[in-house]
MIVEX-79477 format. One line per field, with one value per residue (C-alpha): residue number from 1; residue in three letters; x, z, y. Coordinates in nm, 3 decimals, decimal comma. Example, Ala and Ser with C-alpha at 12.3 -4.5 7.8 and 13.67 -1.06 7.14 Angstrom:
BEGIN
num: 1 | 2
residuo: ALA | SER
east: 1,230 | 1,367
up: 0,780 | 0,714
north: -0,450 | -0,106
***
This chain:
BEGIN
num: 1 | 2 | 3 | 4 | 5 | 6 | 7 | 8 | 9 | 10 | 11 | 12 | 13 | 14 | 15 | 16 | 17 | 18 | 19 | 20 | 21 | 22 | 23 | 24 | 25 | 26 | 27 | 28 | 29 | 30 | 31 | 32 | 33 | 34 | 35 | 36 | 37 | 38 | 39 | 40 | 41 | 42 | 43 | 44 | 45 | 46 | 47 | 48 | 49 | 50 | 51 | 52 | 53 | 54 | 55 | 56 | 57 | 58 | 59 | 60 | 61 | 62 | 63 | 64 | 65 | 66 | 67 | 68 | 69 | 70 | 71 | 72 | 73 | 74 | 75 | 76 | 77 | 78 | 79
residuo: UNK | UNK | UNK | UNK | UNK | UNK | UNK | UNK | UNK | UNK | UNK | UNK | UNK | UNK | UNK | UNK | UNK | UNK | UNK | UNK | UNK | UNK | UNK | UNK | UNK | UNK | UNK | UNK | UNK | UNK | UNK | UNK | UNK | UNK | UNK | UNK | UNK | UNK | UNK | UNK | UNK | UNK | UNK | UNK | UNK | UNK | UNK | UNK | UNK | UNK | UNK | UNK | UNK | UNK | UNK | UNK | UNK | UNK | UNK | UNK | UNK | UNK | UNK | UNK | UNK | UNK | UNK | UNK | UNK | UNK | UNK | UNK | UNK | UNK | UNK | UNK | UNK | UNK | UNK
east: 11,124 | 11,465 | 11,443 | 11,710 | 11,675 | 12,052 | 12,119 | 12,473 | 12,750 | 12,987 | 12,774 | 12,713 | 12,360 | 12,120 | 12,209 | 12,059 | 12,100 | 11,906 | 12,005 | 11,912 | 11,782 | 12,131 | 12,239 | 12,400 | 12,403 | 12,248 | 12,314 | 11,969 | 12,048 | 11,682 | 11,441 | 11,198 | 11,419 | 11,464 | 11,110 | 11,020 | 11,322 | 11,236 | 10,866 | 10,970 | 11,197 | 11,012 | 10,772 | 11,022 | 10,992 | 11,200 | 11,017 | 11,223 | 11,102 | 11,416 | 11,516 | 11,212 | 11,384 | 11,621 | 11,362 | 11,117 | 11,460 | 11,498 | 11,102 | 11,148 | 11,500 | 11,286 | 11,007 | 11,166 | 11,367 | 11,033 | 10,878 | 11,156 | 11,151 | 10,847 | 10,810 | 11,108 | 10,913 | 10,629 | 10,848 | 11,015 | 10,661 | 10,527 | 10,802
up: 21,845 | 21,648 | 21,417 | 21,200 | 20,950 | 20,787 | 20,567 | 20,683 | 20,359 | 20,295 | 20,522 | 20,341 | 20,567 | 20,550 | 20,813 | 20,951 | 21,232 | 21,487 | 21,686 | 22,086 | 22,336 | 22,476 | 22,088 | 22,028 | 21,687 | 21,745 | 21,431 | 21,372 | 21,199 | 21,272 | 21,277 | 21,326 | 21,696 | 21,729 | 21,774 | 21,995 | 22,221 | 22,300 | 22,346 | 22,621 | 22,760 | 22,791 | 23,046 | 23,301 | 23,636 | 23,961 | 24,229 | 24,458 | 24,456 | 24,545 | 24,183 | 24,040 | 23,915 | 23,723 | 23,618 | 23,497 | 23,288 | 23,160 | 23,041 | 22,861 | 22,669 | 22,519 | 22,469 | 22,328 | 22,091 | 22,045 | 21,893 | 21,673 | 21,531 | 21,467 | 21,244 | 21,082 | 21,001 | 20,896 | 20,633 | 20,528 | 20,430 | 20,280 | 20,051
north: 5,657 | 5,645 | 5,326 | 5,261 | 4,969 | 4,939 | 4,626 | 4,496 | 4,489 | 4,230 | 3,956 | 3,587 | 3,641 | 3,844 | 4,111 | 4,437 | 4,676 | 4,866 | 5,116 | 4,984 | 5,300 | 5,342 | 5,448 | 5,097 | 4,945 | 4,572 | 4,358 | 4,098 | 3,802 | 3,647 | 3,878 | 3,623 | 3,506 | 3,817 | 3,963 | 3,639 | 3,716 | 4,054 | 3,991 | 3,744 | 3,948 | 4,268 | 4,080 | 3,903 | 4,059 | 3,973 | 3,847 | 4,072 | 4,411 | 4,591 | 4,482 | 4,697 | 5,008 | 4,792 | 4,619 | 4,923 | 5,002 | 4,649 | 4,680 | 5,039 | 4,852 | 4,548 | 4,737 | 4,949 | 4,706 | 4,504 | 4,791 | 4,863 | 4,518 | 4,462 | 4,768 | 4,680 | 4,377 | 4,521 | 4,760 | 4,462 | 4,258 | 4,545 | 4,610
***
């Protein structure tokens, strides 16, 4: 798992970046929204079933980003 925790220069807030599973930056404002976003978001499901390949996708992004967050979050409380 590629985690990348980069502090954002020149912000007035207090900025940082992670780097999503397609290789694009994301910039977190509120890591605290941020984790509780992706948690939610790496269960939703369509009821549809023809929608379950996108949705096995969807699940590996924000579990993905979930995972990268909360370490970040753990580094940052630890620190």
């Amino acid at each position: 798992m590629k985690m990348e925790f980069i502090p954002l220069k020149n912000h007035i807030h207090k900025a940082m970046q992670v780097t999503d599973l397609n290789g694009c930056p994301i910039e977190i404002t509120n890591l605290k929204e941020a984790i509780k976003m992706a948690r939610q978001y790496k269960e939703y499901r369509h009821e549809n079933k023809s929608f379950s390949e996108f949705d096995k996708r969807q699940k590996a992004y924000w579990l993905d980003m979930y995972e990268k967050l909360t370490a970040i979050k753990e580094q940052v409380t630890t620190h």
